[in-house]
C-alpha positions as CSV (number, residue, x, y, z in Angstrom):
1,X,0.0,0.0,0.0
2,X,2.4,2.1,0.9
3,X,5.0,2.1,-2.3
4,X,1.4,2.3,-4.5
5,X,1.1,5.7,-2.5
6,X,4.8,6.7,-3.0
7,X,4.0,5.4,-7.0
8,X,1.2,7.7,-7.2
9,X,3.3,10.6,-5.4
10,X,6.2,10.6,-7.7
11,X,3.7,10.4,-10.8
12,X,1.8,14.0,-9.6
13,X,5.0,15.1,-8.7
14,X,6.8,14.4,-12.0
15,X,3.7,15.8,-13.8
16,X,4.6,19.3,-12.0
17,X,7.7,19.3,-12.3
18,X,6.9,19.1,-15.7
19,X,4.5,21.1,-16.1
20,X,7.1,24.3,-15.4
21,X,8.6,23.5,-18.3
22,X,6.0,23.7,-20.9
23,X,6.9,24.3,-24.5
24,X,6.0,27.8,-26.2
25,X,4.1,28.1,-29.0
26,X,4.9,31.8,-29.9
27,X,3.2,34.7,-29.3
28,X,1.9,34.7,-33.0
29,X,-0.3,31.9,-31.2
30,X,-1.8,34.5,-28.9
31,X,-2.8,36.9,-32.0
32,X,-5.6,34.6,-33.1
33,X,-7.9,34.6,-30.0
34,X,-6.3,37.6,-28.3
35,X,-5.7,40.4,-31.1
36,X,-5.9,43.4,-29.0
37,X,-3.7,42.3,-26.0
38,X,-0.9,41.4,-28.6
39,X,-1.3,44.4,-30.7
40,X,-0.7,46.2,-27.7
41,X,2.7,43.6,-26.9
42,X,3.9,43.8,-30.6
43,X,4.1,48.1,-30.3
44,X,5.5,47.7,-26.7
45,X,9.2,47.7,-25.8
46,X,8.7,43.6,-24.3
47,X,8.4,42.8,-27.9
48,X,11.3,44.6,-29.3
49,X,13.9,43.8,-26.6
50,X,15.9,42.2,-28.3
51,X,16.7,44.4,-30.6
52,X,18.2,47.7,-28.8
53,X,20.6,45.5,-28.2
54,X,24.0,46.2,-29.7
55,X,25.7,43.0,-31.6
56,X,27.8,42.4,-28.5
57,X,25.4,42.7,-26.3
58,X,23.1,40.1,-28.3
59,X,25.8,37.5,-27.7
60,X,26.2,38.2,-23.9
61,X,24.2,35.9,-21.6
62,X,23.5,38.5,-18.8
63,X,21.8,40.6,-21.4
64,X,20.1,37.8,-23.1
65,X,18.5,36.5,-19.8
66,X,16.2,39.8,-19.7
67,X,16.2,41.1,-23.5
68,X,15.8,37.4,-24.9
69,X,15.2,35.4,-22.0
70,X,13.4,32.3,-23.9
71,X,16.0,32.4,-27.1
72,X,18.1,29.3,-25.7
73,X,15.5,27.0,-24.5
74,X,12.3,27.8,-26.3
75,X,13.7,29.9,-29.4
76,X,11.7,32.5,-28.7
77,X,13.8,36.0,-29.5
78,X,12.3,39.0,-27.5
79,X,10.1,39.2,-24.5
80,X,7.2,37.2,-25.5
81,X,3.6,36.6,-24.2
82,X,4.5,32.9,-22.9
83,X,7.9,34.5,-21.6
84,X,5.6,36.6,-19.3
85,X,2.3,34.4,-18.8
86,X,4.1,30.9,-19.2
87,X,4.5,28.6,-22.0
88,X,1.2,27.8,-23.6
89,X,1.5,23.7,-24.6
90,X,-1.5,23.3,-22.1
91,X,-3.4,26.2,-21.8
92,X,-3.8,27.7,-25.3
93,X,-6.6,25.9,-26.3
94,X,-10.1,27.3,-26.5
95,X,-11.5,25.8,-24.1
96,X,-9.0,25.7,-21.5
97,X,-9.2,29.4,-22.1
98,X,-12.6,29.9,-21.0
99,X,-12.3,28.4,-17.9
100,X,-10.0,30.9,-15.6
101,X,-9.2,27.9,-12.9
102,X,-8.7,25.6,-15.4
103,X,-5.9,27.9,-17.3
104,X,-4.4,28.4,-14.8
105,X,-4.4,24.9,-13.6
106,X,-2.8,24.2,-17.3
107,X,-0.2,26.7,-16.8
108,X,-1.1,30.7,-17.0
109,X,1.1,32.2,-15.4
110,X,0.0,35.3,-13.6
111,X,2.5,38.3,-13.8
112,X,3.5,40.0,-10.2
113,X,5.7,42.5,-9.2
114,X,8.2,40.0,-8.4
115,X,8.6,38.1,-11.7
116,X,8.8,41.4,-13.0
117,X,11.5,42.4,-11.1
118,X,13.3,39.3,-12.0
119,X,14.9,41.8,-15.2
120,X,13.3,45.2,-13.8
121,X,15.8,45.5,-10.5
122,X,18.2,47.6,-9.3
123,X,21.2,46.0,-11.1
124,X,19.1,46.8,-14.6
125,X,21.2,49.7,-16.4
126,X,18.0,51.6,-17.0
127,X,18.4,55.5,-16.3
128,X,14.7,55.8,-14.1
129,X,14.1,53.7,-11.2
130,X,11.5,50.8,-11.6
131,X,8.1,51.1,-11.0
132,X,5.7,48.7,-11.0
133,X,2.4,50.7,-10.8
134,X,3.4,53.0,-12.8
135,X,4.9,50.1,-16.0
136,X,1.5,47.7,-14.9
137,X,-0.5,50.6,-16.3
138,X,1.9,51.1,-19.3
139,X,1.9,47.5,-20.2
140,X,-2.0,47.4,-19.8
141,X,-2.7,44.6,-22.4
142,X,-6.0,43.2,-21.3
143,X,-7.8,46.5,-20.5
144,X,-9.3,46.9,-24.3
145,X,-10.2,42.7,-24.5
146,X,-11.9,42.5,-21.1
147,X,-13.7,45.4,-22.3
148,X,-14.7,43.9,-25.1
149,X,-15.8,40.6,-23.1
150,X,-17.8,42.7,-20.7
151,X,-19.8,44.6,-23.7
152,X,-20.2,40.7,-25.4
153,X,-21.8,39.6,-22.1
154,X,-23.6,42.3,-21.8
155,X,-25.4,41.9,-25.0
156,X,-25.9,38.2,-24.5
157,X,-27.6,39.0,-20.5
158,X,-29.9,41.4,-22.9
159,X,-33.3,40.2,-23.5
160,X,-33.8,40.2,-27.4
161,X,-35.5,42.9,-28.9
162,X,-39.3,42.7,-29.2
163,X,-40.8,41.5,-31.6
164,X,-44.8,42.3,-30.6
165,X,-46.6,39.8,-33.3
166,X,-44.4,37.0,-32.3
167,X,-43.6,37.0,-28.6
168,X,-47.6,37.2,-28.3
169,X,-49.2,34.8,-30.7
170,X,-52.6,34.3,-30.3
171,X,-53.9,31.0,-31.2
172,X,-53.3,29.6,-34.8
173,X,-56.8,28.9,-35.6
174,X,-57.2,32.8,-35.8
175,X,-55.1,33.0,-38.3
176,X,-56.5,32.5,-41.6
177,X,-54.4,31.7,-44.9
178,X,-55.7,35.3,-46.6
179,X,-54.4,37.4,-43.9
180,X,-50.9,38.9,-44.7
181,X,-48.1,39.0,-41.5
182,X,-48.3,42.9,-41.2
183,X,-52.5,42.7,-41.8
184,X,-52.2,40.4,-38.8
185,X,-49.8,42.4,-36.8
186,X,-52.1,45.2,-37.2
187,X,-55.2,42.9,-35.9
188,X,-52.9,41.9,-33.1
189,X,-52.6,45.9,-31.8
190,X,-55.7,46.2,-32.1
191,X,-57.0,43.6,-29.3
């Protein structure tokens, strides 16, 4: 009994452990389902990180780890989406995405203040201190989508607009093959 439970242990275990290492899919992958969050990445400075660097610094590792932090493992150049949120193997699907424990459960990674100051930190050779408030608002991404989502449900909680003749039929038998829809609408305002 015991080893099955040890068996069982080291299986969930192994599945975590795993499960930090998920592989990305690029953040083209995002741009289907989530076009204004990565429009707003692709014009931000995450998605061109790479690139202020000079060619020197392109080949040094302690640059790479913040400019191009997924380029060794995942071949991802720049800060990407998944770089940020977590590789999305698990979670990109559309389903999984619907379902905000489940994503998360699949491996959606949150951003805090921490992980971003994993590159944003006092050895970073940026001229202005870091602050998270103030960046957090400057890297708003989800703003315009959950906007969007909110306006969508909105619509959809709605009832449907009404429709008078239809919502209140009177019985068929009243109606008789000679009587146009409108003639009968007309009848219908009447009673």
């Amino acid at each position: 009994m015991e080893s099955r439970s040890v068996r069982v242990l080291a299986l969930v275990w192994g599945v975590a452990l795993e499960a930090q290492a998920f592989d990305f899919l690029g953040s083209e992958s995002c741009q289907s389902c989530h076009p204004d969050a990565w429009a707003a990445w692709k014009a931000s400075p995450h998605a061109r990180a790479k690139d202020v660097l000079s060619p020197t610094q392109q080949r040094d590792a302690r640059c790479l780890s913040c400019h191009s932090p997924n380029e060794g493992d995942q071949k991802v150049a720049a800060v990407s989406c998944e770089s940020c949120h977590g590789g999305g193997q698990y979670y990109s699907s559309k389903h999984v995405m619907k379902d905000p424990e489940l994503v998360r459960l699949a491996g959606l990674v949150d951003p805090t203040e921490k992980s971003c100051r994993a590159c944003h930190d006092a050895s970073s050779p940026s001229i202005k201190p870091f602050d998270f408030k103030s960046r957090l608002k400057a890297m708003d991404h989800w703003s315009v989508e959950r906007a969007k989502k909110k306006e969508q449900s909105a619509r959809l909680d709605r009832p449907a607009r009404s429709l008078t003749p239809f919502r209140t039929l009177t019985p068929f038998r009243t109606l008789t093959p000679f009587r146009t829809l409108t003639q009968w609408a007309a009848l219908e305002k009447k009673r």
